[in-house]
C-alpha atoms as one frame of an Amber mdcrd trajectory, in Angstrom:
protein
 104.009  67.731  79.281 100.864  68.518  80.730 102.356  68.979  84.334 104.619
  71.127  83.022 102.120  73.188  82.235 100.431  73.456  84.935 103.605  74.316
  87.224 103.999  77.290  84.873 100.137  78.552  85.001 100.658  78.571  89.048
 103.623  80.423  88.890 102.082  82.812  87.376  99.242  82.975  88.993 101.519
  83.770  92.183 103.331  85.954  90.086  99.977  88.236  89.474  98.837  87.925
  93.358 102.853  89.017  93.965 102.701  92.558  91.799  99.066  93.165  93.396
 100.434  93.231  96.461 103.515  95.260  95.445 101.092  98.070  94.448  99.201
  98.890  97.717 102.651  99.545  99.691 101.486  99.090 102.996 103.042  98.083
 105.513 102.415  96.721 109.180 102.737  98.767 112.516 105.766  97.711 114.242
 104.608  95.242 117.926 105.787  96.523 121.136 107.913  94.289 121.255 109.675
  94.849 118.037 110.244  98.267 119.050 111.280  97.166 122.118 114.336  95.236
 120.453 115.366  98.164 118.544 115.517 100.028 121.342 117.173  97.741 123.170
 119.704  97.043 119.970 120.633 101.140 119.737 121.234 101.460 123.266 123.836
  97.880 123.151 125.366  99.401 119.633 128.838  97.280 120.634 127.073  93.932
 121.355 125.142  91.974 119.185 122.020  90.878 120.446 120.694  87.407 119.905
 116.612  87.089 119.416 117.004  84.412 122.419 118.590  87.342 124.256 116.068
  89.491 123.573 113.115  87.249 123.968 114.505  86.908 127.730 114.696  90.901
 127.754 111.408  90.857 126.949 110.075  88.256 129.380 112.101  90.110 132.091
 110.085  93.648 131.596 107.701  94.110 134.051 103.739  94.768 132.617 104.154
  98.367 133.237 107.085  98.510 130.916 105.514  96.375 128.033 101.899  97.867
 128.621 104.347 101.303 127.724 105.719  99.979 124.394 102.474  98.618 123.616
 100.851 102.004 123.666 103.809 103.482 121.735 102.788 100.763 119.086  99.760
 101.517 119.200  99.877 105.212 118.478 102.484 104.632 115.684  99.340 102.455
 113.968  97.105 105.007 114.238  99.675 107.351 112.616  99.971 105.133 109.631
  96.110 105.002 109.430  95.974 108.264 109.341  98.663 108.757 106.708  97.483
 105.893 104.452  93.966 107.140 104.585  94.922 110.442 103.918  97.264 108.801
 100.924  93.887 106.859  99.747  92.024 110.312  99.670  94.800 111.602  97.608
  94.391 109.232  94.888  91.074 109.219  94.722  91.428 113.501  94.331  93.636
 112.885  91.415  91.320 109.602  90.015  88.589 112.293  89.633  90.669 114.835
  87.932  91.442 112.190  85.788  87.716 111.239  84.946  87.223 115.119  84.386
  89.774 115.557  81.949  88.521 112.460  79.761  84.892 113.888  80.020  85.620
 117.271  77.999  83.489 117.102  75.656  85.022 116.064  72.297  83.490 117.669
  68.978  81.168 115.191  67.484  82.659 113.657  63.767  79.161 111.997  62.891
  78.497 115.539  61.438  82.045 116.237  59.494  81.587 112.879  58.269  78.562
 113.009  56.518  79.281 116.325  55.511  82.624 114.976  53.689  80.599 112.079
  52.246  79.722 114.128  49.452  81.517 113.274  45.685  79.827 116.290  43.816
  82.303 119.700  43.461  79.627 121.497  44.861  78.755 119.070  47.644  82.991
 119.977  48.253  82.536 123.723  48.295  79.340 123.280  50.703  81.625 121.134
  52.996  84.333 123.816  52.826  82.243 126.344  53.468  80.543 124.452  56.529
  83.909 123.717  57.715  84.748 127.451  58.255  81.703 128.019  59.756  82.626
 125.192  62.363  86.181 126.519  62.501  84.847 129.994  63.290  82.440 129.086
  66.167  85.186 126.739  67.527  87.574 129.806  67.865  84.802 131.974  69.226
């Protein structure tokens, strides 16, 4: 019994670190060399391509061609940088609207409640008459 419960706290455990990781979105910058084989896939559309096959592709490129899809990698990572720190700015924009709206300030009910404490009828028509007056400077 007792292992059993253990298997099931674990999988849930993974299952929390699984939905964290769900949330962020990101994803990696694609290597030279994987845009190398999808380059090298669209231009053979009628063949299938093996990953052996392409691994000797690779291997066959001269330093001058790799250092080229290297640097095409590398500015596609600095393009999702820049997009995922702008995306990052963004939420943090609307995380402070947020706070804003929760801060308006709320009228405070310590007041009305005392004032509706009262059990005497003219305790009631001093509450009434306070509540128009609050009423009336709310509206102005």
């Amino acid at each position: 019994m007792d292992k059993k419960k253990q298997t099931r706290s674990k999988t849930r455990d993974t299952k929390r670190i699984k939905s964290t990781s769900k949330e962020t979105n990101s994803k990696r910058s694609p290597s030279g060399y994987q845009l190398f084989c999808k380059d090298a896939r669209e231009k053979r559309k009628g063949v299938k391509l093996t990953f052996k096959e392409l691994g000797e592709l690779w291997g066959d490129c001269t330093e001058a061609e790799k250092a080229k899809w290297n640097e095409i990698a590398l500015k596609k990572k600095n393009k999702m940088q820049e997009s995922e720190d702008e995306s990052m700015e963004e939420k943090k924009d609307k995380d402070k609207k947020n706070e804003k709206k929760s801060n308006i300030r709320q009228p405070k009910n310590d007041e009305k409640d005392k004032k509706r404490s009262g059990t005497n009828k003219n305790n009631k028509k001093k509450q009434e008459e306070e509540e128009e007056e609050d009423e009336e400077e709310d509206e102005e």
